[in-house]
Phi, psi and omega in degrees: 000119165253135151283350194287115173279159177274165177316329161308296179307309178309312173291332159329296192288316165358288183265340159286336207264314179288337155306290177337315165280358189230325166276311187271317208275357154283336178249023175299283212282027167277313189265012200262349219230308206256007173042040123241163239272112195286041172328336194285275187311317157331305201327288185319314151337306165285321162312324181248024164060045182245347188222160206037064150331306217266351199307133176310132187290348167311339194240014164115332198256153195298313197080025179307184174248167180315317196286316176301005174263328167331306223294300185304295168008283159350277174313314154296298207290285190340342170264281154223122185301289158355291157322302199268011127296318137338287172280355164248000184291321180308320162315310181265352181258008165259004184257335140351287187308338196244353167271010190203337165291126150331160199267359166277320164282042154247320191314328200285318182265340167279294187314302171338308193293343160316310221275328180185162192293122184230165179232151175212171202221116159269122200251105184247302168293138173213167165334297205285341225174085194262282164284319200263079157330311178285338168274023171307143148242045165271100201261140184239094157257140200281122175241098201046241192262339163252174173280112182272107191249114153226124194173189176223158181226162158200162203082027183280131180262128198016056171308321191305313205241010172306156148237003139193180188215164181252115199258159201221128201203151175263114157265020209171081188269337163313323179267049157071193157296017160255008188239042203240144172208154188269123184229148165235132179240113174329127154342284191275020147307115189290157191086018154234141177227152195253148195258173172321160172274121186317148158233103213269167169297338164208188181048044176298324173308304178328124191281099178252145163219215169198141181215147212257117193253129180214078158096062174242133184294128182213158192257139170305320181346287187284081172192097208268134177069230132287156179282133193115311177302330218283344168291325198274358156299311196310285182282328162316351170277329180275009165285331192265334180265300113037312180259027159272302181264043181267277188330288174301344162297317182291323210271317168283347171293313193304313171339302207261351191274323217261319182287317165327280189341277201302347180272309165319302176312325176266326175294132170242169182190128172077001167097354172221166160322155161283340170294313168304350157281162208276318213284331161275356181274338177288314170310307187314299222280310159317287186298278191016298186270345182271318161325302186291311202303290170317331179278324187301310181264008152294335223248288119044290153339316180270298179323287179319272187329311198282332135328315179108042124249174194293150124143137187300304185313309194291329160297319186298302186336291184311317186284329176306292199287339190261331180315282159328313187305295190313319188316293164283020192239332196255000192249299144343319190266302158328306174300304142006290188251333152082175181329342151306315182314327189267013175251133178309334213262020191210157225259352189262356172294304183285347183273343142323290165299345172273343176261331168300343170291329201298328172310350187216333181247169202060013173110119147354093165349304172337302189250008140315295196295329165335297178303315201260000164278327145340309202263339174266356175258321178298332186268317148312305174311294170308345148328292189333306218264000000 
């Protein structure tokens, strides 16, 4: 067992921390303020190989492993999370593509993205139908050689600047999620239209919309795997995502800690730091330990995938627990900071809001924990027998 990251990885984590300090973290509350969409930095971002890490090099992409996205992850969230959602959306919605697609839809949908800053949107999510994936109505009937797609999807992370998306739709709403199929659908495909840009509470830079499909024509061509495939396409991609936004959860908690410190050492109350009473020092000394214990088990998460083994437990495990961590870790650090905390003008009021999304996208704290008591009753049972 190594802990060691490799020479590699170091420049990797290197060149994410010094961009993050030179790019994001001066203009985090400018987007964090006007909720816009940080492209200037995407770019620079894309230029220095920081953003679609895993596309395979055949198609052009660097090909990193899942832990080496960790590494960047951090890092950015440790800047701005928002910025650094922005800038992982693409991740997930290349990762279907790149776990299920054929090598002309990977070439068609990918390789582009090598080529120039490009965007892409995993459309999943409905009104209707957040965690409970399986009740989506948004329906794809097979017309010849295409698809006709109709629904809605919402809460889409760069619905706005995407040029395609990866949609998830019932060809066959009698079986369930098993009658379920994956489609990639081009941007400038006639019938769709996109909704206002959300206006959220946190991650503002982050592009949210909703987008509306009304008889749009699509080729068997884009119709990833099988009719059928497409729930189990959907969650195999979050074993691959997943310890990504583990990650950028540590990197705001590492933040939200760093900032606590540093504030605790200087505030005085009674003639000493505040860091030296029991009752703030305990707080300090908890996110610490919740901090390492979370990066641990993303990279662990990251490691197993980028090996060939399954997990899925261990990825829910991570996004639960790092999720939480940033929460309570940025609800502390506020707390902290005391009447300051609750004020714009001190950096940890945004890192609060900006940590509450990790609890809800990409799958519910709720239905992490779902996940992983499934695999632990299941795994008794199989004992058992």
């Amino acid at each position: 067992m190594d802990f060691q990251l490799s020479k590699e990885q170091e420049q990797i984590q290197r060149l994410s921390r010094e961009f993050a300090e030179r790019e994001v973290v001066p203009k985090s509350a400018h987007h964090d303020e006007t909720g816009e969409f940080p492209r200037e930095i995407c770019q620079k971002a894309w230029e220095l190989g920081l953003m679609n890490t895993h596309i395979p090099d055949e198609f052009g992409g660097s090909h990193l492993g899942v832990l080496d996205g960790c590494l960047i992850a951090e890092e950015i969230g440790a800047a701005c999370t928002g910025i650094g959602t922005a800038m992982e959306a693409n991740n997930l919605a290349q990762a279907p593509v790149i776990v299920a697609g054929n090598q002309s839809q990977k070439k068609e949908f990918l390789s582009p993205m090598t080529e120039e800053l490009r965007f892409a949107a995993y459309c999943v999510t409905e009104p209707q139908a957040g965690s409970d994936v399986a009740g989506i109505k948004t329906i794809a009937r097979k017309v010849g050689d295409e698809y006709i797609l109709n629904g809605q999807k919402m809460w889409i992370t760069n619905a706005g600047v995407a040029d395609w998306y990866y949609i998830l739709a019932a060809t066959d709403p009698s079986k369930g999620a098993k009658g379920m199929s994956a489609f990639l659908v081009k941007r400038d495909s006639p019938g769709i239209s996109v909704g206002k840009k959300e206006n959220n509470m946190g991650q503002r830079a982050s592009d949210t919309r909703s987008v509306t499909f009304e008889d749009v024509k699509v080729s068997s061509r884009h119709l990833l795997g099988s009719e059928g495939d497409g729930f189990k396409i959907s969650m195999t991609a979050f074993d691959h995502t997943r310890p990504l936004v583990a990650a950028a959860a540590v990197g705001l908690a590492r933040s939200a800690m760093q900032h606590a410190v540093a504030y605790a050492t200087v505030r005085h109350t009674f003639g000493q730091p505040i860091a030296n009473y029991q009752a703030i020092g305990f707080m300090l000394a908890d996110m610490d330990k919740n901090v390492e214990a979370a990066r641990l088990l993303a990279w662990k998460a990251a490691w197993m995938i980028d090996n060939g083994s399954r997990n899925t437990r261990e990825a829910a495990i991570a996004k639960a627990f790092c999720a939480d961590t940033a929460m309570q870790t940025a609800l502390d650090a506020v707390q902290i900071f005391g009447g300051y905390g609750y004020s714009r003008e001190y950096p940890v009021e945004k890192l609060m809001r900006d940590a509450k999304i990790f609890q809800i996208y990409e799958g519910t704290s709720q239905i992490q924990r779902l996940i992983i008591s499934r695999h632990l009753t299941a795994d008794t049972a199989a004992s058992k027998r």
